[in-house]
C-alpha positions as CSV (number, residue, x, y, z in Angstrom):
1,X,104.3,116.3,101.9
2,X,106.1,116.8,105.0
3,X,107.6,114.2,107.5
4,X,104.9,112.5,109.4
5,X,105.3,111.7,113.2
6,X,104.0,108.3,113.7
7,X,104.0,106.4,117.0
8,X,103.4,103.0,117.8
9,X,104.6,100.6,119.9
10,X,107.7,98.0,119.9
11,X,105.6,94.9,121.0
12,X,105.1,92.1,118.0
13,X,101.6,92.7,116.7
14,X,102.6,96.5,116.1
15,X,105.9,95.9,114.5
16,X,104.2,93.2,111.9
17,X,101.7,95.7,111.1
18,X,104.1,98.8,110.4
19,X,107.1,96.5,109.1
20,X,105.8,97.1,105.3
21,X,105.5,101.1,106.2
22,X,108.3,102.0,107.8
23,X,110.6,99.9,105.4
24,X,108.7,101.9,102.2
25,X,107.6,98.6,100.7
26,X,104.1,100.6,100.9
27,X,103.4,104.4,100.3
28,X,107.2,104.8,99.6
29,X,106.2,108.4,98.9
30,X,105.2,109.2,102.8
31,X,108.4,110.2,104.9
32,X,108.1,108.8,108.6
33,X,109.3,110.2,111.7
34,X,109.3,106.8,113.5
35,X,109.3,107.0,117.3
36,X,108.5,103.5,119.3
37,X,107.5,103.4,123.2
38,X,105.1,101.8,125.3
39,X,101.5,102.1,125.2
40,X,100.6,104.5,127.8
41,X,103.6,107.1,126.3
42,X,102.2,106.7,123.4
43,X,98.6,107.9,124.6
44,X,100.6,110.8,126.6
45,X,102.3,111.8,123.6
46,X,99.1,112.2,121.1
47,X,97.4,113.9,123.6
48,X,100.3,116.5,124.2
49,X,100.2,117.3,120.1
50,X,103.8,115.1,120.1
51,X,102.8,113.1,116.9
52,X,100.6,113.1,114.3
53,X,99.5,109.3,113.6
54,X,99.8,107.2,116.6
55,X,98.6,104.5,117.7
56,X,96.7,104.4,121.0
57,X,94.3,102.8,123.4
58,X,90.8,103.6,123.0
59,X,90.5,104.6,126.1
60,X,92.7,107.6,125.3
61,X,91.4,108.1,121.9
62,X,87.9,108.7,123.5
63,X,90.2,111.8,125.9
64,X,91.6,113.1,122.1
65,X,88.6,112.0,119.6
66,X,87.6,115.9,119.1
67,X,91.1,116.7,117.1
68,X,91.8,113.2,116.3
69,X,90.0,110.6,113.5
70,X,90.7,106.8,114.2
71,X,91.4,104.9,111.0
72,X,89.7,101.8,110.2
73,X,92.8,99.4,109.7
74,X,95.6,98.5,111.8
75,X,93.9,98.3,115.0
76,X,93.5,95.8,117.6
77,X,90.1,94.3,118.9
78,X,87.9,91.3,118.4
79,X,87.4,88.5,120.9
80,X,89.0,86.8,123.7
81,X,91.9,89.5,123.5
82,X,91.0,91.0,126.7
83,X,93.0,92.0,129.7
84,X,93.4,89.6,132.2
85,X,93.6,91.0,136.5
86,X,96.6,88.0,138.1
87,X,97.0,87.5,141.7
88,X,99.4,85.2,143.5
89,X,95.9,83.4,144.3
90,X,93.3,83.0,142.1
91,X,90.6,83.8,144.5
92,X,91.8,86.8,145.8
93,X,89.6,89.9,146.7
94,X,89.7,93.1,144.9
95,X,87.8,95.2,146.9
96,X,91.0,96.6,149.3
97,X,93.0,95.4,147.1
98,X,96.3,97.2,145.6
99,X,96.5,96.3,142.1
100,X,99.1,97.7,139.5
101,X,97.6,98.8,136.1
102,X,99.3,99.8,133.3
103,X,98.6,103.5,132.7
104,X,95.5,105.4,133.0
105,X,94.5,106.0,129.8
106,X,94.9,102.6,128.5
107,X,91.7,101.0,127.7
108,X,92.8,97.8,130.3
109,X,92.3,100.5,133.1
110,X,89.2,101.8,131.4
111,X,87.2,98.3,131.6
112,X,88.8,98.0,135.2
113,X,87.3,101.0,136.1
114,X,83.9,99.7,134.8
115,X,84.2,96.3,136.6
116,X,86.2,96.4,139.7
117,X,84.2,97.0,143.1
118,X,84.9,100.9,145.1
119,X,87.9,99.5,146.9
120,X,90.2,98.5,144.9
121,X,93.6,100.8,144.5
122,X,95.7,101.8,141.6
123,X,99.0,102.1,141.5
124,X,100.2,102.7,137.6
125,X,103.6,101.1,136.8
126,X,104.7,100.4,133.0
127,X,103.3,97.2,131.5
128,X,106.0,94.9,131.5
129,X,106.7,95.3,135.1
130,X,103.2,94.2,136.6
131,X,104.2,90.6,136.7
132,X,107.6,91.0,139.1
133,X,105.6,93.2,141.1
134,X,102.6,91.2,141.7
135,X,104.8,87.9,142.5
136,X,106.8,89.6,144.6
137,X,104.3,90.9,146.6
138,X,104.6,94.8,145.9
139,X,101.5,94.9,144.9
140,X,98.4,92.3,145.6
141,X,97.2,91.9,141.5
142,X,98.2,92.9,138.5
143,X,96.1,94.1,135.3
144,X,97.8,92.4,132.7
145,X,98.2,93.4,128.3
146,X,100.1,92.4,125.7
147,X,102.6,89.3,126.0
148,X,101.9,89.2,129.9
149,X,98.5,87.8,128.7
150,X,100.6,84.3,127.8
151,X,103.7,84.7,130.1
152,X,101.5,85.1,133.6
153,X,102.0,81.2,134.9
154,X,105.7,81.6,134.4
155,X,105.4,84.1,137.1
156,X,103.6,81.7,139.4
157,X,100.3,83.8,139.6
158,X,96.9,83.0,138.6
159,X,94.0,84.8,136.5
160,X,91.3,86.3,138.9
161,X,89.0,87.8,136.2
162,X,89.5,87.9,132.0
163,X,87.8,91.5,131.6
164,X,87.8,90.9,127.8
165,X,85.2,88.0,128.5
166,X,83.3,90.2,130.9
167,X,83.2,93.3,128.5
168,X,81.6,90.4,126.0
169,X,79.5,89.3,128.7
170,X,77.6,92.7,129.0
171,X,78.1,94.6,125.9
172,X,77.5,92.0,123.4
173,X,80.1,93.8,121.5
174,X,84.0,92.9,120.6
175,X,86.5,94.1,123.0
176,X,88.3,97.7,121.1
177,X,91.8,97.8,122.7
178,X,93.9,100.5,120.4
179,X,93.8,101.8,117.0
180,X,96.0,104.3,114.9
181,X,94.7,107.7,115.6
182,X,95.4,110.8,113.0
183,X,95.7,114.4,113.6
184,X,92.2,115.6,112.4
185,X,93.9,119.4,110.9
186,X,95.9,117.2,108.7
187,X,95.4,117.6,105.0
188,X,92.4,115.5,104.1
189,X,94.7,114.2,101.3
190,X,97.4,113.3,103.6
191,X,94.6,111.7,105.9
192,X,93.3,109.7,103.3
193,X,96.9,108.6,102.2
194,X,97.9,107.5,105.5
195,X,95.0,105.4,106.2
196,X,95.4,103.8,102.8
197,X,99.1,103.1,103.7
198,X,98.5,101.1,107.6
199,X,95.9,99.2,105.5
200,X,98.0,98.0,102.8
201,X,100.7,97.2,105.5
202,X,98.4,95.1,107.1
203,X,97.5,93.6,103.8
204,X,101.2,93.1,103.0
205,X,101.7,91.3,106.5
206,X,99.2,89.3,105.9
207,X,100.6,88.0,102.7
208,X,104.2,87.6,103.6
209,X,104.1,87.2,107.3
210,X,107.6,85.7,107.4
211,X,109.0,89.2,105.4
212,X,108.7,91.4,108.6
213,X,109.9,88.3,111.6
214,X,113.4,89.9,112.0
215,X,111.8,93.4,112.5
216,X,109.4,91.6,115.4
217,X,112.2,90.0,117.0
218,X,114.7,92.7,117.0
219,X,111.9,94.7,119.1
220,X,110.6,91.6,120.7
221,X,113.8,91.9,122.8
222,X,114.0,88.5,124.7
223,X,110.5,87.7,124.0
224,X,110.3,83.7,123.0
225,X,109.8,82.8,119.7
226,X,106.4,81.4,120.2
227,X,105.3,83.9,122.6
228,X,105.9,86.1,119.6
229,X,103.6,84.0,117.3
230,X,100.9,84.2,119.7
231,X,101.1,87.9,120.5
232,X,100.7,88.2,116.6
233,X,97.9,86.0,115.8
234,X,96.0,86.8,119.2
235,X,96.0,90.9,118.4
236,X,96.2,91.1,114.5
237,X,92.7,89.7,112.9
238,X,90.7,90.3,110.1
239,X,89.7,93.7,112.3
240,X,93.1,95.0,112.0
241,X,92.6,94.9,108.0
242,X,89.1,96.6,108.2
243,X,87.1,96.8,112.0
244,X,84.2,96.7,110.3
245,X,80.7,97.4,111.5
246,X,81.1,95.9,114.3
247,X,84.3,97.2,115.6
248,X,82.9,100.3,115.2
249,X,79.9,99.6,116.9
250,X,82.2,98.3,120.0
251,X,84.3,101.6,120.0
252,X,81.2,103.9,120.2
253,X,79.7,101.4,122.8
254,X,82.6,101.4,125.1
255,X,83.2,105.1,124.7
256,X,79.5,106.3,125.3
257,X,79.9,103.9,128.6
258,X,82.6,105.5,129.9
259,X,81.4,109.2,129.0
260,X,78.5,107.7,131.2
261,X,80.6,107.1,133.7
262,X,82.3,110.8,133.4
263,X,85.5,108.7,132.7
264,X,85.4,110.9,129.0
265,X,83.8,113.9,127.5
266,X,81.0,112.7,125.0
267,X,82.9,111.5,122.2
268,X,82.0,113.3,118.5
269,X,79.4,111.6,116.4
270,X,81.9,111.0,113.7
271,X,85.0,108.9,115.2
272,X,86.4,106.9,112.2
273,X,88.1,108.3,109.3
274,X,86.3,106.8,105.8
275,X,88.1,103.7,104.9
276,X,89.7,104.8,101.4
277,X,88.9,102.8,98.3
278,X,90.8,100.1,97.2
């Protein structure tokens, strides 16, 4: 089998979930080109053909869903998990106002695009440098992901709106944020022996978490200890083992919404990858 490009990102809840794969403690067989970068270069590079299992925002995956499958484990989505839009004052307008987002395929600016009023501006800036900007007055909010979501009062800045809870509000569904997307001309075999491999790194997460902690923290960078615990236990769930029903059911809700909203082509019928036997 040849060497696999696979993408995913260096925040905690990524590096638990691939610390069993990319150390061969599962699927030793599979030989990994491992390339780790933030979110929205992630979604640039699977939709340029740059790797071959990536994980991505749904948002994106609904742009790439024609020549990619989405597997069923190793995701993150369920509830209260949301992005959050900060302000300097929580009771700031958003209509006129400049808010800083973090990349335009991410699925953050995907439910922003669904919620906020006509004038609000974008200006996309990499994720971890929303906060700085927003406190400092560069820009007048911020759309907020991954450890921001914990670290925002540190900054001085309030929440204005938790778009996860609003997404629940009106779509009755669980909030989909990214998955781990395959290259659909792969080998079915391969396919099928990838998706079992994420899965059985989740599972071997799950049973050890303390085996992959030096791995988080070495790509954690100066994120606090307990920061790193939440991050983990906020976007790694019993969805990231199996989404289920009803993470499937929130994917193809949120992607036929935004092909509604000519935000996406209509995404295929067929978007997940069958979840290999045990």
């Amino acid at each position: 089998m040849d060497r696999l490009r696979l993408g995913f990102s260096p925040c905690p809840n990524d590096a638990f979930v691939f610390h069993a794969l990319v150390h061969g403690l599962v699927a030793p067989t599979l030989d990994w080109e491992v390339h780790l970068e933030d979110v929205e270069t992630l979604n640039g590079m699977a939709e340029n053909g740059e790797l071959d299992v990536a994980k991505v925002s749904y948002h994106a995956f609904g742009r790439i869903a024609p020549a990619w499958w989405m597997l069923g484990a190793g995701g993150a989505l369920g509830r209260g998990v949301g992005p959050l839009v900060v302000a300097r004052d929580a009771h700031a307008p958003l209509d006129g106002a400049t808010v800083a987002t973090p990349g335009g395929r991410t699925t953050a600016n995907l439910l922003f695009d669904l919620y906020a009023p006509p004038g609000a501006r974008r200006v996309e800036m990499r994720y971890d440098r929303i906060l700085a900007a927003v406190a400092d007055g560069e820009v007048d909010a911020g759309l907020i992901i991954h450890e921001s979501r914990f670290t925002y009062p540190d900054h001085g800045l309030e929440r204005v709106v938790d778009l996860g809870a609003w997404w629940e509000g009106v779509s009755g569904t669980l909030i989909p944020l990214g998955g781990i997307a395959i290259r659909r001309d792969l080998p079915d075999a391969t396919i099928d022996a990838v998706a079992r491999a994420v899965r059985d790194s989740v599972a071997a997460a799950f049973a050890d978490p303390d085996a992959s902690a030096a791995y988080v923290a070495e790509h954690a960078q100066e994120m606090a200890p307990d920061v790193r615990r939440r991050h983990v236990e906020t976007y790694v769930t019993e969805h990231s083992l199996d989404v289920g029903d009803d993470g499937r059911a929130a994917v193809r809700t949120l992607l036929d919404r935004a092909a509604d909203r000519g935000r996406i082509a209509p995404p295929p019928e067929a978007l997940f990858w069958p979840t290999p036997t045990p």
